[in-house]
C-alpha positions as CSV (number, residue, x, y, z in Angstrom):
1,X,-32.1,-37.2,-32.3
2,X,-32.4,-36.0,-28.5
3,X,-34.9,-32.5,-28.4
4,X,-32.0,-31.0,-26.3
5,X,-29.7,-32.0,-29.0
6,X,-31.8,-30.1,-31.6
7,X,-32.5,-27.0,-28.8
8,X,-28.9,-26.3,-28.3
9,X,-28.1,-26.6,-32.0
10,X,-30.7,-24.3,-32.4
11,X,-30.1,-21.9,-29.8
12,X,-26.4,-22.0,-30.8
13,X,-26.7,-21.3,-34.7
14,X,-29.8,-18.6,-33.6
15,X,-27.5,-16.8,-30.9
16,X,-24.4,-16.4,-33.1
17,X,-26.0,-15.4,-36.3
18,X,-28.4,-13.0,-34.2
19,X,-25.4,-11.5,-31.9
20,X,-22.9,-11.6,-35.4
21,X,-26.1,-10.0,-37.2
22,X,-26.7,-7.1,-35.0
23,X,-23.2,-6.2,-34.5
24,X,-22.3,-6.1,-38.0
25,X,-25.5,-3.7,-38.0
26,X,-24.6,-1.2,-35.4
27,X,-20.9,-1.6,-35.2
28,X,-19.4,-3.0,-38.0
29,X,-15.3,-2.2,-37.8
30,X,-16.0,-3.5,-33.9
31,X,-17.5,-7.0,-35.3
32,X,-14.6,-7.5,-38.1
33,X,-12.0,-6.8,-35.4
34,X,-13.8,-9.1,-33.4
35,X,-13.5,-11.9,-35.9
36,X,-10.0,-11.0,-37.2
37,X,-11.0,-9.6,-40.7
38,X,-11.3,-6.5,-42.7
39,X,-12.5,-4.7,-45.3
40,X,-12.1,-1.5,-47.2
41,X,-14.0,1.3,-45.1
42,X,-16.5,2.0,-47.7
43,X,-17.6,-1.6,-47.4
44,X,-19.1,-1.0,-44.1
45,X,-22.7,0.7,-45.6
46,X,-23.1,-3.0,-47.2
47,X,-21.9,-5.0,-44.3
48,X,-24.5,-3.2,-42.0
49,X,-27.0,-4.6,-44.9
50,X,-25.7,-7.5,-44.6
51,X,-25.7,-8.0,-40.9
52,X,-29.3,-8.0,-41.5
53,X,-30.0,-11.2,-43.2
54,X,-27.1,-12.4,-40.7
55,X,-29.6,-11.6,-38.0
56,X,-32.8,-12.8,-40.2
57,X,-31.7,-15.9,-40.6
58,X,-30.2,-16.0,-36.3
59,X,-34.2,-15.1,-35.8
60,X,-35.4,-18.3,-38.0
61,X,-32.9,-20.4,-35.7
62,X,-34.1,-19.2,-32.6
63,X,-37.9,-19.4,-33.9
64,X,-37.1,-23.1,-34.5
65,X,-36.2,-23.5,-30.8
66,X,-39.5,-22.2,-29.9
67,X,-40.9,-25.0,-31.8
68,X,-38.8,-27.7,-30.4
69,X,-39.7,-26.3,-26.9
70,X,-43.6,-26.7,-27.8
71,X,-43.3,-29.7,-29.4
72,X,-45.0,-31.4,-32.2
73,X,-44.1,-28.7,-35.2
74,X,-42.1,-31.3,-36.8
75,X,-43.1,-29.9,-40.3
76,X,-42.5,-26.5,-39.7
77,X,-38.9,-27.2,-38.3
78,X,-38.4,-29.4,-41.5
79,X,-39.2,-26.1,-43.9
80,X,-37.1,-23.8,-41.5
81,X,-33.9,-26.4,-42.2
82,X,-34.5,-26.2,-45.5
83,X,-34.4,-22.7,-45.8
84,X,-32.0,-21.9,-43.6
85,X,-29.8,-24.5,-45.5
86,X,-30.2,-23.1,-48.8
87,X,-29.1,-19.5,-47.4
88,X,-26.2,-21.1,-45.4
89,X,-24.8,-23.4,-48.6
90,X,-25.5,-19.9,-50.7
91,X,-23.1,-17.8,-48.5
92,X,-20.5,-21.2,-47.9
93,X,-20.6,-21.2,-51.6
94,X,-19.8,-18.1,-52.3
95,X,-16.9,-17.6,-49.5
96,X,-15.3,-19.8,-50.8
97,X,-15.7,-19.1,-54.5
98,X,-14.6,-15.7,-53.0
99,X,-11.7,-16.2,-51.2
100,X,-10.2,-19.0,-54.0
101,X,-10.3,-16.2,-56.3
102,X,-9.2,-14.0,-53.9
103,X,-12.1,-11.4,-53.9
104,X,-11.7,-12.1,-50.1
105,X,-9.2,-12.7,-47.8
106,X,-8.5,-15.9,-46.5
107,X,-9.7,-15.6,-43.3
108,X,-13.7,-15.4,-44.5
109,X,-13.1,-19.5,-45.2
110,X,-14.0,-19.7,-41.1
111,X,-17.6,-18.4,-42.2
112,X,-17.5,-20.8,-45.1
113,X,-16.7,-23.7,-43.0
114,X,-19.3,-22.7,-40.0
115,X,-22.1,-22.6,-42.6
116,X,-21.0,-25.2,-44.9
117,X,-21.3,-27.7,-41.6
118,X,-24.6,-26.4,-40.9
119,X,-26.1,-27.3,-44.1
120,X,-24.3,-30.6,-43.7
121,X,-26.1,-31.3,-40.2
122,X,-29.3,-30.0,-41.3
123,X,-28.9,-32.3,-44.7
124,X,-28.4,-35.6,-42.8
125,X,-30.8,-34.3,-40.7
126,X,-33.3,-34.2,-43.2
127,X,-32.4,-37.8,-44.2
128,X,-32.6,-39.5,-41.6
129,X,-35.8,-37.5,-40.0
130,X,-34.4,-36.2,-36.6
131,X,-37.3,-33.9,-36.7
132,X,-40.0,-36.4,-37.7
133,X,-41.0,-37.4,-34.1
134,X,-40.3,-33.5,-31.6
């Protein structure tokens, strides 16, 4: 895989979940208007908490393309996939799960489906070693 491939998938899964993270932190009602959803008001405390990991794992994405722009940290962007995968095919999981029982409304499947491909990229990225060789 082409290092600007891998920078600009890692700039663009480290920008959103940074901006989406930090938003749900300081402005929560603004952020879910922004993506179309809602919750019950007294949700907000725990989507501020949440907006935290959101922007946690945003910070691992963008730490990756550090690495890619140094070069040579091959194995370090191989644990940092893994990771990140495991939290994004937790949280896909669990959207979905969610919104099938109907815990959540339909419209969290978007953040279901943006993770879920994630962990799919990263996985066959895994595979076939596009990070063996930046």
């Amino acid at each position: 895989m082409k290092p600007s491939i891998l920078l600009a998938y890692h700039l663009l899964a480290g920008l959103s979940d940074f901006a989406t993270g930090a938003l749900l932190m300081i402005a929560p009602v603004f952020t879910l208007t922004l993506m179309r959803l809602a919750v019950p008001s007294d949700a907000l405390p725990y989507l501020s908490f949440i907006g935290a990991f959101v922007m946690a794992v945003g910070l691992a994405y963008l730490y990756g393309a550090m690495l890619l722009r140094r070069g040579g940290c091959g194995s370090r962007l191989d644990a940092l996939w893994i990771v990140t995968a495991l939290v994004r095919g937790s949280v896909a999981s669990y959207v979905t799960f969610a919104v099938l029982s109907g815990a959540l409304a339909s419209g969290w499947i978007v953040i279901a489906f943006f993770d879920g491909a994630c962990v799919v990229i990263q996985a066959v990225g895994l595979r076939q070693g596009w990070l063996t060789h930046v």
